[in-house]
N, C-alpha and C positions, 0 to 999 in steps of 0.2 A: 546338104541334100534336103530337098522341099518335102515334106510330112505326106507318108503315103497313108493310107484307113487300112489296117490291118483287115482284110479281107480274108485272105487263108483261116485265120482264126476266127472271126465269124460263121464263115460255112460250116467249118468244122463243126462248133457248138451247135447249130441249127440242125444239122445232119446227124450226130452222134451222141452229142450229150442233154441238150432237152428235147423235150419228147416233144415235139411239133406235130405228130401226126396225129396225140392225144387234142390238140389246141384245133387241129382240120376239122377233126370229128363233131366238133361241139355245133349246136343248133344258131345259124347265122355266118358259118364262117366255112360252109361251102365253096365260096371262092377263092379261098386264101388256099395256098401251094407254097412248096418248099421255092420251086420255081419261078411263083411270085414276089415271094422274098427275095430271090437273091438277085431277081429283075429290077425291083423298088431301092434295095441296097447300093445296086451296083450303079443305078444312076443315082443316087444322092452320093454316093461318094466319088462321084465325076461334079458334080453339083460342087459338093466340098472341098475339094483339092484343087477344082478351078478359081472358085469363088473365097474362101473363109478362110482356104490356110497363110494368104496375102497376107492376110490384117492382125496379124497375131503379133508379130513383133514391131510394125507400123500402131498400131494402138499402143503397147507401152510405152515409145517413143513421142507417141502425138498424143495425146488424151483428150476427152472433151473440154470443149469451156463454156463459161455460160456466159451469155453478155446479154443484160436489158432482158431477163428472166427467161430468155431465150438458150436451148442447149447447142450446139452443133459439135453432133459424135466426131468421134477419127474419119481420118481421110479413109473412103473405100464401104464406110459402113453403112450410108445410105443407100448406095447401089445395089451391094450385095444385099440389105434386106429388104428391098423391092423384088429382086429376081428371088428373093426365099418366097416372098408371098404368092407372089405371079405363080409362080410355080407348085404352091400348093403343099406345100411342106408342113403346116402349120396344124392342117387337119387333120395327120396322118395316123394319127394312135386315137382319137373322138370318137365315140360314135355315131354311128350314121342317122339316129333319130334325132340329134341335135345341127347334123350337117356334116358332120365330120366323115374322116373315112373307110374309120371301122379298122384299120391294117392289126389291129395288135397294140398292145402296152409294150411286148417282146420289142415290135419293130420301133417303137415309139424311143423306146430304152437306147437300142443300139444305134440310130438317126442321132438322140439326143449326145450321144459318149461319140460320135465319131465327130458330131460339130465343137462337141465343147473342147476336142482333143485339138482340132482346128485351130479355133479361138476360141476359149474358154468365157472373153469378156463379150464376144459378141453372142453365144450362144446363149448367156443369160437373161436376154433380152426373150425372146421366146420360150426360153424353160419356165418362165416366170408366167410368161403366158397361159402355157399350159397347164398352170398350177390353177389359175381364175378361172381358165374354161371347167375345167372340173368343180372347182367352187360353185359356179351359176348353173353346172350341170344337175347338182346333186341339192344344193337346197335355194334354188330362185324359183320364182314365179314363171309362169308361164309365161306371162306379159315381160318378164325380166330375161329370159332365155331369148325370145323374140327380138327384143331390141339389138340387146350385145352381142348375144353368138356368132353371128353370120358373121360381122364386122371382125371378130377375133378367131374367127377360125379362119378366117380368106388371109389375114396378115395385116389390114388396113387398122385394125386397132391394136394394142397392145395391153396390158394389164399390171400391172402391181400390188404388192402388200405392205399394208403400212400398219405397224405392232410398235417398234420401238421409242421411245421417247427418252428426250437427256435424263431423266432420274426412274425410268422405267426399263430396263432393259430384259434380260429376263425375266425378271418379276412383274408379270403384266397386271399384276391386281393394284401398279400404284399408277396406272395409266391415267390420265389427266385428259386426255380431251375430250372435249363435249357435242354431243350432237343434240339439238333444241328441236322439239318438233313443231312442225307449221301447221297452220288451218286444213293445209291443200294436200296433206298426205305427207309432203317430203319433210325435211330435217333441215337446219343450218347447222354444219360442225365449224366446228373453230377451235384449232392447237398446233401442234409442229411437231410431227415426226421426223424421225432422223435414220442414217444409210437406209434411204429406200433405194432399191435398185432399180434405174431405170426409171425414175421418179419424172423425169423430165428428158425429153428427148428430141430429135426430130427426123424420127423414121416413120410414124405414124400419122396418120391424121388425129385419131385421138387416143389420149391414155385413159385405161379405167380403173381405178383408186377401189381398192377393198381397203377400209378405214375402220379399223375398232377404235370403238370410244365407248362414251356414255351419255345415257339422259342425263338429264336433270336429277331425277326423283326415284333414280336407280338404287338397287342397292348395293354398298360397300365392295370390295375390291373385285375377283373375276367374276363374282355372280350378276356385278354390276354390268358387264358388258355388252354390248351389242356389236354386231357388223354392217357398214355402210358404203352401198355404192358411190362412190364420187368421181364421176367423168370430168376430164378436163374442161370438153367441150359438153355442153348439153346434149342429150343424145334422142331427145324428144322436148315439145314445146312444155312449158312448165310456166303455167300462170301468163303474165306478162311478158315472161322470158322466152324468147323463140328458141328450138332447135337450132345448136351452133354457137349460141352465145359461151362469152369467155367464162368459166366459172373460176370461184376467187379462189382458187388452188395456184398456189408458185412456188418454186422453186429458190432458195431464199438464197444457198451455198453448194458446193460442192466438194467432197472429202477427197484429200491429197491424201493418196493412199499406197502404199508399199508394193502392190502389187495390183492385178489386175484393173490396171487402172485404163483401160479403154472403156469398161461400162461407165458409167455414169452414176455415182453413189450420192443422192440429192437429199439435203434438209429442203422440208416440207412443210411452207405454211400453209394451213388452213383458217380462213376468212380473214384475210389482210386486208378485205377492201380495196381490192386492186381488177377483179375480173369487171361483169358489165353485169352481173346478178347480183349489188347489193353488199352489204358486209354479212360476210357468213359463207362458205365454200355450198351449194345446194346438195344432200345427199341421200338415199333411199336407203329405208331397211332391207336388208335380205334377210329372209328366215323369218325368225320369232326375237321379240324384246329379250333382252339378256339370256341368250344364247350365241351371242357373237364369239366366242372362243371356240365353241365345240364347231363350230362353223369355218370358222379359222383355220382351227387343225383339219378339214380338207384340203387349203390350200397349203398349209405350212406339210403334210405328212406326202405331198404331192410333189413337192418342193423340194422336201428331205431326200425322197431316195433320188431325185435330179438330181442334188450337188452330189449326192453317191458318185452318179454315172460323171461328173465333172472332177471330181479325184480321180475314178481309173481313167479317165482321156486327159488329164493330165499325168498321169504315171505310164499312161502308154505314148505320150510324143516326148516326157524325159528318155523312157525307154528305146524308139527309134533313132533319136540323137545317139544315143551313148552306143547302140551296136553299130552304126555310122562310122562314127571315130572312131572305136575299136579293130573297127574292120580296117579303115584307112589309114589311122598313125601306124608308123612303125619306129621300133626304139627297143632296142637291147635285141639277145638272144632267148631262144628258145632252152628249156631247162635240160631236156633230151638233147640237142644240137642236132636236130634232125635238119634244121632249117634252116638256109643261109640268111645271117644277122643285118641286117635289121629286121624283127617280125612285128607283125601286126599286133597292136594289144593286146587282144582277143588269146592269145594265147599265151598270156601269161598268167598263173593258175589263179593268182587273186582277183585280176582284172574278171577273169571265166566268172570268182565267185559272187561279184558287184553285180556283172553282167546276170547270171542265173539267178539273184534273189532278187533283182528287177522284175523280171522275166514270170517268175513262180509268183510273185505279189499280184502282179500285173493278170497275169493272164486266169491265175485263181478265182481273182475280184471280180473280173470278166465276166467268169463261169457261173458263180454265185450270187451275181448282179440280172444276169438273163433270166436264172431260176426264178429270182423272188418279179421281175417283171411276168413271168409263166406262171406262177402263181395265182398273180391277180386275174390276169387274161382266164384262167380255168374260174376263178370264182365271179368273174362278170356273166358267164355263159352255160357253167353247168347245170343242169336241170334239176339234178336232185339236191335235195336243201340239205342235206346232211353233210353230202360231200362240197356243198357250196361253200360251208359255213367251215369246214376242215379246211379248203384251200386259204378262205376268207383269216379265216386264225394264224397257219403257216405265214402266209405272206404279213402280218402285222408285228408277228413275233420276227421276218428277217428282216425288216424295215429300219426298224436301228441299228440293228448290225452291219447291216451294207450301207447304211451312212456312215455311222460311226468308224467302222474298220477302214472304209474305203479312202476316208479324206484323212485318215491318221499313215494308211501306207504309202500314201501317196509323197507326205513329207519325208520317209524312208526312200522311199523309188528315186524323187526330183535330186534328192545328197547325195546317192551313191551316184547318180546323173551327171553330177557336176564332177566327181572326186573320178570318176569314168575319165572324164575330160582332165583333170590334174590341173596344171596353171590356166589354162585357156578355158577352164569350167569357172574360172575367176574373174574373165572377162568377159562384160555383156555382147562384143559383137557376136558371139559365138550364140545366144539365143536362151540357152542351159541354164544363166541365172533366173532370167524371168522366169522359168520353170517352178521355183523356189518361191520365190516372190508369190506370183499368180495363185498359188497351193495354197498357201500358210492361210487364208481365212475360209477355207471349205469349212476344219474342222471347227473353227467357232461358230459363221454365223447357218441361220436355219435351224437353230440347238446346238451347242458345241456338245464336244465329245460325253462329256459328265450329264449333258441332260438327255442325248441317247441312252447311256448307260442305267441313268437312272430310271429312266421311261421302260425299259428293259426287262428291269429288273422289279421295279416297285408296280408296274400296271400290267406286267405280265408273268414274270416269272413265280413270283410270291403268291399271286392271289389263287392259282391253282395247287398250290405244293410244287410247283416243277413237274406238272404233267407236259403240258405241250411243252417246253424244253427239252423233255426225256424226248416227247416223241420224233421229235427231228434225226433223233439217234436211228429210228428203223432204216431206212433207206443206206445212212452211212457203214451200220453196220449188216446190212442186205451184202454191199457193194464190198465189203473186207470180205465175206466170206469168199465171195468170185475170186476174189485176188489170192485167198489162201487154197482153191481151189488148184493153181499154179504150181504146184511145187515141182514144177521142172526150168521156170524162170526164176532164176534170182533176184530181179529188179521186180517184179512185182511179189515176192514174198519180202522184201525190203519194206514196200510200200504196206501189204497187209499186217505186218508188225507194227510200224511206227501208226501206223492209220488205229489199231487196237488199242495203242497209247493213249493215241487222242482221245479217244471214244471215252477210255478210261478216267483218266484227266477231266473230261469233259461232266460226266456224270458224279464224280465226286465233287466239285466243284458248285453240281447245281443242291445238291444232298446238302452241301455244307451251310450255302444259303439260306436253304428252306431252314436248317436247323438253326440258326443264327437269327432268323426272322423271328420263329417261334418261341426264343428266346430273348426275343424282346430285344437285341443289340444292333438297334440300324447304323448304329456308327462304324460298326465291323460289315455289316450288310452292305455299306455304300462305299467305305474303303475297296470293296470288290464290287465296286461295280463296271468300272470302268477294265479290269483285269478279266472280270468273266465279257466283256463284251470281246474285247481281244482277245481269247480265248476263242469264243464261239468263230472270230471271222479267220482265223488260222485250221480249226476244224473244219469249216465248211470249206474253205477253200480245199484244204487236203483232199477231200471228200470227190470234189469236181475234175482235182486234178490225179486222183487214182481211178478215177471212171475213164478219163482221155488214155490214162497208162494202158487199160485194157484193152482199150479200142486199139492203141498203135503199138502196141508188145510183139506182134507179127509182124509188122508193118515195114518194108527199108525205103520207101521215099525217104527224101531230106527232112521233109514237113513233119511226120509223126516220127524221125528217129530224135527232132529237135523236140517234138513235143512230150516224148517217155524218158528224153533225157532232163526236160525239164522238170517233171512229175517224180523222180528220182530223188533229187535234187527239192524240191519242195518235200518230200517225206523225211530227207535226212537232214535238212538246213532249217526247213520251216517252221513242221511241225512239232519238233521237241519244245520250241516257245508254247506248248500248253500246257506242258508241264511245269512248265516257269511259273505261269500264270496259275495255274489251280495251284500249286503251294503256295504262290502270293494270298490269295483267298483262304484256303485254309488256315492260314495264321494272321487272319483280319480278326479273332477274337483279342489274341495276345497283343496285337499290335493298338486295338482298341484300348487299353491298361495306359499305354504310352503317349498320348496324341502330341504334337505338335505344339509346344508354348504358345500363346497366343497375347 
C-alpha cells in the first residue's frame, strides 16, 4: 500500500491541541485560518503522494552518480523538484519581507515531515535550503538577501553547509580551511569538506555553499572562524569574472552510504583549479570576521529541529507499513477464539503492543514537534518583548529535545516496523528495511544525540539553576490537574497519575543536575545528559498525548476512540521510561567513582 500523509492527525493537533487561534491573533497573520491550513496541507499532500512517495524506494535502489564532476540524482528526482519549485513550496514557512510566504514555521514543520516521510532523501535537498534561507535572512547584507533570496525561495537555487572536515568533525576549532582575502572585497577559499549534503547536484541551476573557514591571520581554533558564501555559479559579475562563470568548487567523491542513499552525500573541494575563476573557489563574507560559528548555528539549529521532523516522517511511514500488514496478514488464532482462524496480526496482544508503542512515539513526537514549531511562530510575531523572549527561550530550550528524542525513537519505531513484519521485515522488497537504514544517521549527523544532550544541559539547563526547565512543568502540570478533575473516567485518572510521575521524575532529575553541577562533577552531569534528554521527550510527549485524551474521553468516532486508546497506552507503556531515566541520573554521582577503563 503506497504511503498516505496522515491527515486525520494533522487536523486534529491544528484543531485541538495547538492553539492556532492564539498564532491568528498575532500582528501580520490576519490571513492565515484554520481553513487556510488545511486548504495549503491538503494540497501539498496531493503534491506528495502524487509526486515524492514514487521515489522513496527508487532512490535506495538507484542512487546518484557523479561522472566528469557532474552529479545525476535518481531517476524521478529532477522532475519532481521542478514541479516543487513551480509550484511554490519552497517559500512557504519565509517571510514575506524577504519573498517568502509568510504561512507559518507550524505549516513549514508539517509540509517539511510529510515530504520527508515521503522521501526522506529527497526532502533533504530543500530542508537544507531552508536552513540558508534563514542564514541570509537573519545575518546577510542587504545586497546579500537581494542576490540569493529570490533565486532560493522560487526553488531555482538551492543551498548547502559545509562544517565538516576529515580530521574536523565535531570539533570545529581544528577546521583547516582557508579563505584569503582579495583587493576587490571577496575571498579565495581553498580546502575539502566532507558529507556535504547535496554538495553537488543537478536539480538546480545553482548551488550556494555556506563555508566556514578561516583567514590567514585569524585567531586559533572557533574564535578563529568566519562564514563564506560560495556559489557554484557566480551569482554577480566579480572583477573580470562575469555573472555564471564556473566557480573552482567540485565535487571530488561521493559517500557509499547504508542508508538514505538517494541524496547525494559529496567531498568538496575548494580551489582545485578546475572552475573558469582562477585557483581559489571566489567567496564572500557574511556577517562579521570570526563570527562565522555563531552565524552557523542559524543554519545548523535550523537544520536541527528539520532532521527532528525527518525521524517522525520516518517513524510515521515505518508506522503505516506495519498497521498495513498487520491489518492484512493473517496467521494463527485469536486468544479469546472469538474469531475464525486465521486472524489478522493486529490482533494478537504483542503485535497490538509493537503496533501501540509505534503509534504513542510516533504520534507524541508529532505533538511536540508542532508545539516547539508554535513556539517560534508566537516569538517571531508577538508584540510584547517579555512574552517574545518567553516564547523565544521555550522554543530553544525544546529544540534539542525534539531533535535528539525524535531521531533516537525513530530507530525504536523503524525495528519494531520490521519485527511488525516478522521474516518478510527481512526482506528489502517489502520496503521496511530501508526504513532502518534511511533513520540510523538523523541521530548522528546535524549534532548526534550526546551534543544535543549536552547543548541541553550545559547552555541551558545549568546556567539558570533549572529555572526554565522547571518552567515547562506549568502547563504539564495545568493539563494533570484537568485530567484529575475526571474521577468518574478511569483512563483518564490512569493518565493523570502516571502523567504526576512524570512530572515527579522530571523535576528530580533537573534538581539533581543543578546539584551535581554546583558540585563541581560534570562527569556525572554528562553521564546524564543524554538520559535527562530522553527523559524530557517522553514527558513532553505524555503531556501532548494526555491533552488529545481529554479532547476524545467523550468522544465514540473511530478516530479519537484510537486516539484515547492510544494516550492510555503511552501513559502505561511509555511514560514509566522517566522513571528509568531520572534514577539513571540520580546515580550519575556513584556511577562517576566507577568510569569505564580506558
Amino acid at each position: 500500500m503506497s504511503y498516505r500523509v496522515p491527515r486525520s492527525d494533522i487536523h486534529f493537533l491544528l484543531e485541538h491541541i495547538i492553539d492556532t487561534q492564539a498564532l491568528f491573533d498575532l500582528p501580520g497573520n490576519e490571513e492565515l485560518s484554520l481553513e487556510l491550513f488545511h486548504t495549503v496541507l491538503d494540497e501539498a499532500a496531493r503534491f506528495i503522494e502524487q509526486e515524492v512517495v514514487p521515489l522513496n524506494q527508487v532512490a535506495d535502489l538507484t542512487p546518484p552518480r557523479l561522472e566528469n564532476g557532474q552529479v545525476t540524482t535518481s531517476p524521478g528526482f529532477k522532475a519532481a523538484f521542478a514541479n516543487f519549485a513551480q509550484a511554490g513550496w519552497q517559500g512557504l514557512q519565509h517571510e514575506a519581507d524577504i519573498g517568502g510566504q509568510d504561512l507559518s514555521k507550524l505549516i513549514g514543520a508539517i509540509f517539511g515531515e510529510n515530504m520527508s516521510a515521503a522521501s526522506a532523501a529527497f526532502a533533504l535537498c530543500p530542508l537544507l535550503t531552508d536552513s540558508v534561507i534563514e542564514t541570509f535572512s537573519e545575518a546577510g547584507t542587504e545586497e546579500q538577501k537581494a542576490i540569493y533570496l529570490p533565486a532560493m525561495l522560487e526553488g531555482r537555487w538551492t543551498g548547502t553547509m559545509n562544517l565538516t572536515e576529515s580530521q574536523a568533525g565535531s570539533d570545529l576549532s581544528m577546521v583547516k580551511t582557508m579563505a584569503t582575502p582579495q583587493e576587490d572585497g571577496s575571498y579565495r577559499v581553498q580546502g575539502e569538506k566532507i558529507f556535504i549534503s547535496y554538495g553537488e547536484h543537478d536539480l538546480a541551476e545553482n548551488i550556494v555553499h555556506l563555508v566556514l573557514a578561516r583567514t590567514p591571520d585569524a585567531p586559533a581554533g572557533i574564535r578563529g572562524l568566519s562564514l563564506f558564501i560560495v556559489p557554484k555559479f557566480l551569482a554577480h559579475d566579480q572583477g573580470e569574472y562575469k555573472k555564471g562563470a564556473r566557480n573552482d568548487v567540485y565535487s571530488a567523491s561521493l559517500e557509499h552510504k547504508m542508508g538514505l542513499r538517494g541524496s547525494p552525500t559529496a567531498v568538496m573541494l575548494y580551489g582545485d583549479n578546475k572552475g573558469e575563476v582562477g585557483q581559489g573557489a571566489i567567496g564572500y563574507l557574511i556577517g562579521e570576521l570570526n563570527r562565522g560559528l555563531e552565524y552557523m548555528f542559524i543554519t545548523m539549529n535550523a537544520a536541527r529541529y528539520a532532521i527532528a521532523l525527518q525521524g517522525l516522517a520516518v517513524a510515521d511511514r515505518a508506522l503505516f507499513s506495519a498497521q498495513a500488514y498487520a491489518a492484512e496478514r493473517k496467521q494463527g488464532g485469536d486468544l479469546e477464539r472469538k474469531l475464525p482462524a486465521p486472524v489478522a496480526l493486529h490482533h494478537h496482544p504483542d503485535v497490538e503492543r509493537m503496533l501501540q508503542t509505534m503509534r504513542a512515539l510516533t504520534e507524541g513526537t508529532r505533538a511536540v514537534a508542532y508545539y516547539a514549531a508554535w513556539l517560534k511562530d508566537m516569538a517571531r510575531k508577538t508584540t510584547d518583548q517579555a512574552q517574545r523572549q518567553q516564547y523565544q527561550t521555550w522554543y530553544e530550550f525544546y529544540v534539542p529535545i525534539v531533535k535528539g528524542f525524535a531521531t533516537e525513537m525513530v530507530n525504536e519505531v523503524s525495528s519494531l516496523g520490521v519485527q511488525v513484519h516478522g521474516g518478510m521485515g527481512f526482506i528489502e522488497e517489502t520496503g521496511v528495511a530501508q526504513y532502518m537504514r534511511d533513520c540510523r544517521v538523523f541521530s548522528i549527523y546535524e549534532g548526534t544525540t550526546a551534543i544535543q544532550a549536552n547543548d541541553l544541559i550545559g547552555r541551558k539547563l545549568v546556567r539558570d539553576q533549572g529555572q526554565v526547565a522547571l518552567s515547562i512543568l506549568e502547563p504539564i502540570r495545568a493539563c494533570q490537574a484537568q485530567l484529575t478533575q475526571q474521577t468518574d473516567h478511569p483512563a483518564l485518572t490512569l493518565i493523570a497519575e502516571r502523567l504526576e510521575q512524570g512530572c515527579e521524575a522530571y523535576e528530580k532529575a533537573v534538581r539533581t543536575l543543578v546539584e551535581l553541577h554546583q558540585a563541581s562533577n560534570p562527569q556525572a552531569v554528562y553521564l546524564g545528559s543524554v538520559p535527562f534528554l530522553m527523559l524530557s521527550g517522553v514527558l513532553l510527549g505524555a503531556w501532548k498525548m494526555a491533552q488529545s485524551a481529554l479532547v476524545c474521553a467523550n468522544l465514540t468516532d473511530d478516530f479519537s476512540q484510537q486516539k484515547l486508546s492510544t494516550a492510555v497506552f503511552y501513559a502505561a507503556h511509555i511514560l514509566p521510561r522517566a522513571a528509568m531515566y531520572s534514577s539513571a541520573i540520580g546515580d550519575g554521582k556513584l556511577l562517576s567513582l566507577y568510569p569505564m577503563p580506558k
